[in-house]
C-alpha positions in Angstrom: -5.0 38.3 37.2 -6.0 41.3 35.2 -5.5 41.2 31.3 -6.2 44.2 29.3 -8.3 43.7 26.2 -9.8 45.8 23.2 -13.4 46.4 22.2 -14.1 47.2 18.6 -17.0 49.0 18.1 -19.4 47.3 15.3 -22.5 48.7 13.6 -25.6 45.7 12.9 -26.3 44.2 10.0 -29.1 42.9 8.2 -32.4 43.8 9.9 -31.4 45.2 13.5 -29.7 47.6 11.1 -32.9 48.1 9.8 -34.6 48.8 13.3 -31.7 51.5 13.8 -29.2 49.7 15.8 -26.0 51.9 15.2 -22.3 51.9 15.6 -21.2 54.4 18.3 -19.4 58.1 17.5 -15.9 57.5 16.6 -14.7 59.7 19.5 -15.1 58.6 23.2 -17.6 60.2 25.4 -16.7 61.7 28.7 -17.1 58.7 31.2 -20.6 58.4 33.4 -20.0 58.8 37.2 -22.2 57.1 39.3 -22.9 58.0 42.9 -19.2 56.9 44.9 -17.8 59.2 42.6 -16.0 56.4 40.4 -16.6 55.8 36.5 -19.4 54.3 35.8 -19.1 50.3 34.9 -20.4 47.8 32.8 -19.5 43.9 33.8 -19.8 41.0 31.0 -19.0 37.3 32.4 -17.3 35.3 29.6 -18.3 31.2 31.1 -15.2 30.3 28.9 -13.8 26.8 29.9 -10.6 27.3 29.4 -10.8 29.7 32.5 -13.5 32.2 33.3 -13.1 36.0 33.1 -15.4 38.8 33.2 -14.7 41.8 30.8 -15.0 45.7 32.2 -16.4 48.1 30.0 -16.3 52.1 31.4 -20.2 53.4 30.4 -19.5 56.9 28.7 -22.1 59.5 29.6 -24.2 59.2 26.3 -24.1 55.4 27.4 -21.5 54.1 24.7 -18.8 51.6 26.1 -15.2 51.3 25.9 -13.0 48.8 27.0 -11.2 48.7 30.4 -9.8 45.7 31.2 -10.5 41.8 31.6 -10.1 40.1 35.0 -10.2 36.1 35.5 -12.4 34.6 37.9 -9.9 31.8 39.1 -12.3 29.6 37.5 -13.5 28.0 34.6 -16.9 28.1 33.0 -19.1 25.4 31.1 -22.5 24.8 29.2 -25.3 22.3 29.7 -26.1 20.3 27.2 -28.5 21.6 23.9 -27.5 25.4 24.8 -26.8 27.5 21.9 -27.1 31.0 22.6 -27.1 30.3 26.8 -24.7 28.4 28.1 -25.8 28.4 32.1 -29.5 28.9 30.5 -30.1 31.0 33.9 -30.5 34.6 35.0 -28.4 35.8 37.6 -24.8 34.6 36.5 -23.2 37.9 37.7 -24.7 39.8 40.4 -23.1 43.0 41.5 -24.0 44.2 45.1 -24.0 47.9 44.6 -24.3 48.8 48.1 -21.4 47.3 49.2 -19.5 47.7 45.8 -18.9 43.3 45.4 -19.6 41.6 42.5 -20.3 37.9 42.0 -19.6 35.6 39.2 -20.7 31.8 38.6 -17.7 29.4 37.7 -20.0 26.6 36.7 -17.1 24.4 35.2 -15.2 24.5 38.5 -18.4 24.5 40.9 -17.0 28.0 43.0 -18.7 31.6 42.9 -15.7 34.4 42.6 -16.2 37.8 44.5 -14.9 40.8 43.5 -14.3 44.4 44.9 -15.0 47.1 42.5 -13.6 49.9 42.2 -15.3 52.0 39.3 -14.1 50.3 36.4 -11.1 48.2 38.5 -11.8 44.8 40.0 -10.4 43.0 43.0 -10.4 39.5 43.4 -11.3 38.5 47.2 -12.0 35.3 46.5 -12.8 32.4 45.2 -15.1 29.7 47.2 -17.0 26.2 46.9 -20.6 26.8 45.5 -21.9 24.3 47.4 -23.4 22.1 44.6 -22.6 21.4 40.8 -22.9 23.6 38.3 -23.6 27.1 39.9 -25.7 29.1 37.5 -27.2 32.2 39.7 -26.2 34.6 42.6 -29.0 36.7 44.8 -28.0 39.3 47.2 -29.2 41.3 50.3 -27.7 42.4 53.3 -25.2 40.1 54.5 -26.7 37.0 52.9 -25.8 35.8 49.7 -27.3 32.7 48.3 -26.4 30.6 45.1 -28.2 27.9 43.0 -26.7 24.7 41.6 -28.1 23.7 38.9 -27.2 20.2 38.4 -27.6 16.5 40.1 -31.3 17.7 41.2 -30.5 21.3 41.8 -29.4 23.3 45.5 -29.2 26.6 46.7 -26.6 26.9 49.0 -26.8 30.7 51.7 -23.8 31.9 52.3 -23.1 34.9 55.5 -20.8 37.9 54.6 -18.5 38.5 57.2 -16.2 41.3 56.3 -15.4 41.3 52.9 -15.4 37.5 52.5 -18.1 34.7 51.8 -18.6 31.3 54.7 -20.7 28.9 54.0 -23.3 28.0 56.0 -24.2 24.4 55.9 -27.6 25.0 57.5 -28.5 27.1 54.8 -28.2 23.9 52.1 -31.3 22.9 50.3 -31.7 20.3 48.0 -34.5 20.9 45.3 -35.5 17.5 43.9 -35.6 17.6 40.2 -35.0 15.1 38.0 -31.6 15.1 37.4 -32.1 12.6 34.2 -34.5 15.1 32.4 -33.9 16.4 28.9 -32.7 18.8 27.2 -30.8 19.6 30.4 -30.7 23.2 29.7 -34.2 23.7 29.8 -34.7 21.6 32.7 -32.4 23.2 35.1 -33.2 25.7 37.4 -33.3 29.2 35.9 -32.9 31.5 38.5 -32.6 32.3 42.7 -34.2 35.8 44.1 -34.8 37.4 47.2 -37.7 39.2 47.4 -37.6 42.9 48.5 -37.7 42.6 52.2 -35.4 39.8 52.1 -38.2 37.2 54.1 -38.2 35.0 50.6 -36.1 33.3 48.4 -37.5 32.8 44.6 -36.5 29.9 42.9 -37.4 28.9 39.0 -37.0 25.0 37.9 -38.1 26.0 34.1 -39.4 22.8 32.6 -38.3 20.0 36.0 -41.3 20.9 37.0 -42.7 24.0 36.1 -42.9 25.6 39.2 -41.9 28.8 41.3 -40.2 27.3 44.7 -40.3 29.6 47.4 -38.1 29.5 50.6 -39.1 31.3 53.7 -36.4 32.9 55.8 -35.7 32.8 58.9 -34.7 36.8 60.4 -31.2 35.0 60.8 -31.3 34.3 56.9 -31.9 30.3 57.4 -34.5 29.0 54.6 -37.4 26.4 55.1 -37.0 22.8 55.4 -38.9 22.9 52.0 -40.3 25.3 49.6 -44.0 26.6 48.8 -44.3 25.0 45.4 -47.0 27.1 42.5 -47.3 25.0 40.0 -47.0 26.9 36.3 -47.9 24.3 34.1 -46.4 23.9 30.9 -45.4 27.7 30.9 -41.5 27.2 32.1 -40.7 29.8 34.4 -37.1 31.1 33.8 -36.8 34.3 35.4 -38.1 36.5 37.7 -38.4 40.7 39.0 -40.6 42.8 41.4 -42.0 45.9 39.9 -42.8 48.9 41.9 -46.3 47.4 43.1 -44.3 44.6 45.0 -45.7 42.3 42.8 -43.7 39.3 41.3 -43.2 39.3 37.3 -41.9 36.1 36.1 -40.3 35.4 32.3 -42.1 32.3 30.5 -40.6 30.2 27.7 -43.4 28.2 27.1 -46.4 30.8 26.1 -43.4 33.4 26.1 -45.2 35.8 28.4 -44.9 37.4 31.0 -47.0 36.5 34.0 -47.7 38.6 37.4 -48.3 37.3 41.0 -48.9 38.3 44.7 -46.6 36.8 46.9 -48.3 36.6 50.3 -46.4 36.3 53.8 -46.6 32.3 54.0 -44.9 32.1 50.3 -47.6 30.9 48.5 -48.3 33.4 45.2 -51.4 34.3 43.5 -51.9 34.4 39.9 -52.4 38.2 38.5 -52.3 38.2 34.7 -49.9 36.9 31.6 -49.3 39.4 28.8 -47.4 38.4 25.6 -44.2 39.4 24.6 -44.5 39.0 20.9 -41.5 37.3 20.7 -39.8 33.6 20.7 -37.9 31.7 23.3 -38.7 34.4 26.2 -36.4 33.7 29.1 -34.6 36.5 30.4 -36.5 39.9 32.7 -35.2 43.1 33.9 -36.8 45.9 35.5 -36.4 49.6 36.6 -39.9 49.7 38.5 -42.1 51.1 36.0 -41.1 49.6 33.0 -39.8 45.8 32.9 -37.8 44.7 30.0 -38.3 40.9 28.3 -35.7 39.3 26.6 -36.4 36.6 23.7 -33.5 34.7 22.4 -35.7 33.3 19.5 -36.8 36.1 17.9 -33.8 38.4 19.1 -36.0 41.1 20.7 -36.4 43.0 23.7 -40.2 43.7 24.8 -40.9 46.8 26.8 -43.8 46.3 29.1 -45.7 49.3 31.3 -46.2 48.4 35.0 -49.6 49.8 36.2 -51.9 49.0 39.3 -54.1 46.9 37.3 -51.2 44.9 35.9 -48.6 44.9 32.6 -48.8 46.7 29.8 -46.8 45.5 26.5 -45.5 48.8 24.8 -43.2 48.1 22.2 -40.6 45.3 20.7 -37.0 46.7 19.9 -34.7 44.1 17.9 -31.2 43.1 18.8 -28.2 41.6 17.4 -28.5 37.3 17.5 -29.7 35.2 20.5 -30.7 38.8 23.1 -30.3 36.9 26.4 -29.4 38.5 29.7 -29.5 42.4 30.1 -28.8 44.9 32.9 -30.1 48.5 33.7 -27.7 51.1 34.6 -27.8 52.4 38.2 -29.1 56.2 36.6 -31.8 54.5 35.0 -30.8 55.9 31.7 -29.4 52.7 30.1 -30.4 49.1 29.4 -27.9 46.9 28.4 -28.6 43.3 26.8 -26.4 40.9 26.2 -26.3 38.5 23.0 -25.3 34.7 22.7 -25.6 34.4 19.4 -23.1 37.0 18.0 -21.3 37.7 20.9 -22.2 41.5 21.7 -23.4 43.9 24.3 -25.7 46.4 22.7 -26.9 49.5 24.3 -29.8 51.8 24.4 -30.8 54.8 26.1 -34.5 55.1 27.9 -36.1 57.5 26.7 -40.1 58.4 28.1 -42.2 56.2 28.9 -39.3 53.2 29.1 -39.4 53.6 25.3 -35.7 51.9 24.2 -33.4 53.6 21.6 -30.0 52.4 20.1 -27.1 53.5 20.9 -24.3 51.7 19.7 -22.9 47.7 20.0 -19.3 46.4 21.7 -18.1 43.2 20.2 -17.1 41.2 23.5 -14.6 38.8 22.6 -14.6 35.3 23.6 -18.6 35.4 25.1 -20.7 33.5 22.4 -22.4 31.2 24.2 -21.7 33.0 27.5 -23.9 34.5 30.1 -24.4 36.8 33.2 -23.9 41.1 32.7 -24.4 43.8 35.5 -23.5 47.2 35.9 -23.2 50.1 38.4 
């Protein structure tokens, strides 16, 4: 199903308005190409419960958006209980495969994951399949595997295989995680967040405050994960999110001291602990990253926190402000755009990187229906 929407452009009030968050150029900007030679994309998933949908925005050349379409899922979203601004509370929600042009969206209301062919600013659905597990809240990638975590009744990640252009489950590829299912709030004490790392031998799992611990799964070369996981303990710290920089190290997003800590992950999965650098701001939960420069997102204080990645470890550079609730965000395939996403009002706002990472506002698209909601990616 593919309904066709409007986006209304919207300056930013009060004090984002204030840190020179700006309402985009009234005329349209020739459209961004990216490298199959198709307009350049923007994805926002709604998690409405009334039946999912993700919204398509074409990414002009200066970085502005404009609308393109809205396409339902074929499922229906849904929130854990005490979530405001985060509905899924996770990272991951849509995941777009940009090799193979597929992108993946959570139905957590109906327990299925959706795929979807893209074609520039055009989706397909392929499909729509059994997550393996209640309440579906993230989607990793690489190669042929795909792998999704559940985040309720204990928590799962189920691994999928990618035969053609269709997902099969593979039931060998099940693993339960073992949290407390009774643990409040829930939506801090879900999972946050599954990951592979680069070469695809490891599979990153965050269990935020059940726990407070990084789970990591060892892979088999046919994609099959350990009977358990290597469990670091990060006490008190709630580990949400997670991204490798360009040293290979892993940089994980922490509510708790809202920081950002660093760690080696060795060959047997366990980590070591590099460093945790502040992010200045309040409720940090949500990490992005180009390779150089990793991004921070804090709903609390609805700011984005710009860190330096050097040999020695992470460098906090600068705090950029955001409309309410700044939760998920996405990097354009160029590298010349980050995207973040907000809960509390509703919007996608854009920036352009400039040097040294350094973030400046662009413009805002009102994305209707998404308060609440959760999961962007772009091409």
């Amino acid at each position: 199903m593919h309904i066709r929407t409007r986006v209304v452009l919207a300056g930013v009030g009060g004090t984002v308005a204030a840190a020179g968050l700006l309402a985009g150029p009234a005329a349209a900007a020739a459209p961004a190409v990216h490298r199959h030679g198709h307009p350049s994309a923007v994805f926002v998933l709604a998690n409405q419960a009334g039946g999912n949908t993700v919204a398509v925005y074409d990414r002009g050349s200066d970085g502005t958006l404009a609308a393109a379409g809205r396409y339902a899922t074929g499922g229906t979203g849904g929130s854990l209980t005490g979530s405001v601004v985060d509905h899924l509370a996770s990272q991951g929600a849509l995941t777009y495969d940009r090799a193979r042009q597929l992108l993946y969206a959570v139905n957590a209301g109906s327990n299925s994951v959706t795929e979807f062919a893209v074609h520039g600013d055009r989706l397909q659905r392929l499909q729509v399949i059994g997550s393996g597990g209640t309440f579906p809240v993230s989607v990793a990638t690489h190669g042929r595997m795909v792998y999704v975590l559940n985040a309720r009744d204990g928590g799962s990640i189920q691994g999928f295989l990618r035969v053609g252009d269709r997902l099969v489950r593979v039931p060998e590829r099940h693993r339960s995680l073992g949290l407390d299912p009774a643990a409040t709030p829930e939506f801090v004490s879900t999972p946050g967040e599954v990951a592979f790392s680069p070469r695809g031998d490891h599979l990153i799992v965050t269990t935020k405050a059940n726990g407070n611990q990084i789970d990591v799964f060892n892979l088999s070369s046919t994609g099959r994960p350990s009977a358990k996981p290597v469990v670091t303990l990060d006490p008190a710290n709630v580990p949400f999110a997670v991204a490798f920089d360009r040293t290979g190290r892993l940089d994980v997003s922490e509510a708790g001291p809202n920081a950002v800590s660093t760690w080696v992950l060795h060959h047997d999965g366990s980590l070591t602990f590099v460093d945790r650098v502040a992010t200045g701001g309040a409720a940090t939960c949500w990490i992005v990253g180009n390779g150089t420069q990793l991004y921070a997102d804090s709903a609390g204080s609805a700011t984005v926190s710009t860190f330096d990645v050097t040999r020695s470890g992470l460098v906090n550079r600068a705090t950029t402000s955001t409309h309410g609730g700044t939760i998920d965000a996405t990097i354009s395939s160029d590298g010349r755009n980050l995207y973040a996403q907000t809960g509390a009002d509703g919007t996608v706002d854009v920036f352009t990187i400039g040097p040294g990472g350094s973030l400046h506002a662009v413009g805002s698209v009102i994305v209707p229906g998404t308060i609440g909601g959760e999961g962007i990616a772009s091409t």
